[in-house]
Structure formats: structure tokens, C-alpha cells
C-alpha positions as a printed Julia matrix, in Angstrom:
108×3 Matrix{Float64}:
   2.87  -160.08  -33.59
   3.66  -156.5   -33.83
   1.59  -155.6   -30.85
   2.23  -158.08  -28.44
   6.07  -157.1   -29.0
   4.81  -153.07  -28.45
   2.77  -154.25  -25.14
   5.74  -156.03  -23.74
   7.69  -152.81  -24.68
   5.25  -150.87  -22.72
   4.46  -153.01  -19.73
   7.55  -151.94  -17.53
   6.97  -148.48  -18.05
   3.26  -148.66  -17.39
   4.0   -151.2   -13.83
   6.52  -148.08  -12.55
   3.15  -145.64  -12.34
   1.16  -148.26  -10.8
   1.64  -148.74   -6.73
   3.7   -151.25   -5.45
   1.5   -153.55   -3.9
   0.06  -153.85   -7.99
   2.21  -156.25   -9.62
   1.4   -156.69  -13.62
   1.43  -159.72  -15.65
   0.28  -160.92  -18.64
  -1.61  -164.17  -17.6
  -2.07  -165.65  -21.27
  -0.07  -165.1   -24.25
  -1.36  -166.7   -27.48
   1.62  -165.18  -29.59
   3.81  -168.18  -29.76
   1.02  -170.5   -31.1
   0.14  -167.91  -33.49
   3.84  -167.69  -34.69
   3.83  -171.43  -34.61
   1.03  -171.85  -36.87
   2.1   -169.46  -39.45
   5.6   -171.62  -39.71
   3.61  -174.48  -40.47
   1.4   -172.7   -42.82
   4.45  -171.33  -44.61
   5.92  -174.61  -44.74
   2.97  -176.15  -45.85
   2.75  -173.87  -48.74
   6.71  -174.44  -49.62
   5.33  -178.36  -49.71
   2.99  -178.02  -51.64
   4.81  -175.9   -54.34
   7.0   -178.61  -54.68
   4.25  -181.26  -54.83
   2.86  -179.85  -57.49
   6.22  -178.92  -59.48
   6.91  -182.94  -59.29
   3.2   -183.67  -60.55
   4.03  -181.21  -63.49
   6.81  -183.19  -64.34
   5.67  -186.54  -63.89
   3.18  -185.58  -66.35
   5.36  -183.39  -68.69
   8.7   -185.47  -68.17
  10.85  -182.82  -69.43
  12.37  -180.24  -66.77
  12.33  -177.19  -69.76
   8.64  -177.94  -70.1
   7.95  -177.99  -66.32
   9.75  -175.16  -65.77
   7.31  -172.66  -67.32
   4.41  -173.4   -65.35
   6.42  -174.02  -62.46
   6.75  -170.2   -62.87
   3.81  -169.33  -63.82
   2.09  -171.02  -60.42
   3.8   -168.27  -57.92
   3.4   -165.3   -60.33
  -0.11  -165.96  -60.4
  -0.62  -166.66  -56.86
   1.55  -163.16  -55.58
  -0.68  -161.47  -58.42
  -3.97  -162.93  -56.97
  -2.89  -161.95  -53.38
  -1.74  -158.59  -54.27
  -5.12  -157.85  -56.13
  -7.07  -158.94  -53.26
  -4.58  -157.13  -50.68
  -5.56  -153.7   -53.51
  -9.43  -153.98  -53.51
  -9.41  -154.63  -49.31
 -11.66  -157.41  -49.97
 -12.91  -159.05  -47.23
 -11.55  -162.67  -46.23
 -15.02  -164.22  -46.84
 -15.21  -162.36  -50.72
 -11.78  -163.27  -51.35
 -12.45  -167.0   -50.73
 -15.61  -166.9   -52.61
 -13.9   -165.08  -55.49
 -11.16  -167.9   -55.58
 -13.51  -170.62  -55.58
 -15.75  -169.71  -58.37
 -13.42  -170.56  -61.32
 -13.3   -174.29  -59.47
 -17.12  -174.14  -59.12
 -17.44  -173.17  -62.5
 -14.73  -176.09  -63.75
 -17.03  -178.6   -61.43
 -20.21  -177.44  -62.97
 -21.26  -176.24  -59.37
């Protein structure tokens, strides 16, 4: 997002050095979908945080006893990221890294 907003910055300068009879555009700008779809992946995530506090409680049915874990789900997610984000690791090693506790939990 940052460099679409540093080419827009640029493009007026850049169209005064050109001749006049050159007139610059951008013809397709994919920025706005791409802003779009991290909103919904945000929101998604804020869903499904909250789906999964209820499911604690429905199970626990005790809001002290839901709160830890409630807790503990976001720590451990921001810790995961940020250790990823640390090592550089590729998007492709990170997923396979987060998948092999499950794999190992579904005996695959």
C-alpha cells in the first residue's frame, strides 16, 4: 500500500518532464481490492476470536475460567507470528511449520 501511495506521489512530478503531447495514467490499480481484502481478513480474524471465546465458554460455563485461555489464544498467536516474522521464514515453511502439531494431533 505503501508504494502505490509513493507512485501517486511521484507521478505529477515525473508527467512535468515528459512532453506534452505524453499524458500519464495509471490504467489499473489493484490497491483498493487489496485494502478491501485485508478488512475482511482482519474482520474475519476479530470473528473468529470471538467464536472461539463463546465455544470456550459454552464448554467451561464460567467467564473466570474462560477468561484464561481466552488470553492465552492471542498471546500465543502474536508470539507465533513474531517468531516467524524473526527467523524470515518463508510463507510456504511457516504454513508447514503451523500445520505439523495438527498433523501430528490427526495422526497424519
Amino acid at each position: 500500500m505503501e508504494t502505490i501511495q509513493r507512485v501517486r506521489a511521484v507521478l505529477p512530478q515525473f508527467q512535468l518532464s515528459l512532453p506534452p503531447s505524453v499524458h500519464l495514467e495509471i490504467a489499473y490499480d489493484q490497491s483498493q481490492n487489496i485494502k478491501s481484502s485485508i478488512d475482511d481478513v482482519e474482520l474475519t480474524l476479530v470473528i473468529a476470536a470471538a467464536l472461539v471465546v463463546l465455544v470456550i465458554f459454552a464448554f467451561l460455563r464460567r467467564v473466570s475460567a474462560t477468561l484464561i485461555p481466552s488470553l492465552a489464544l492471542p498471546i500465543a498467536v502474536i508470539g507465533n507470528l513474531r517468531r516467524h516474522v524473526d527467523l524470515r521464514l518463508q510463507s510456504r515453511q511457516s504454513v508447514a511449520d503451523g500445520a505439523d502439531p495438527v498433523g501430528g494431533f490427526c495422526g497424519g
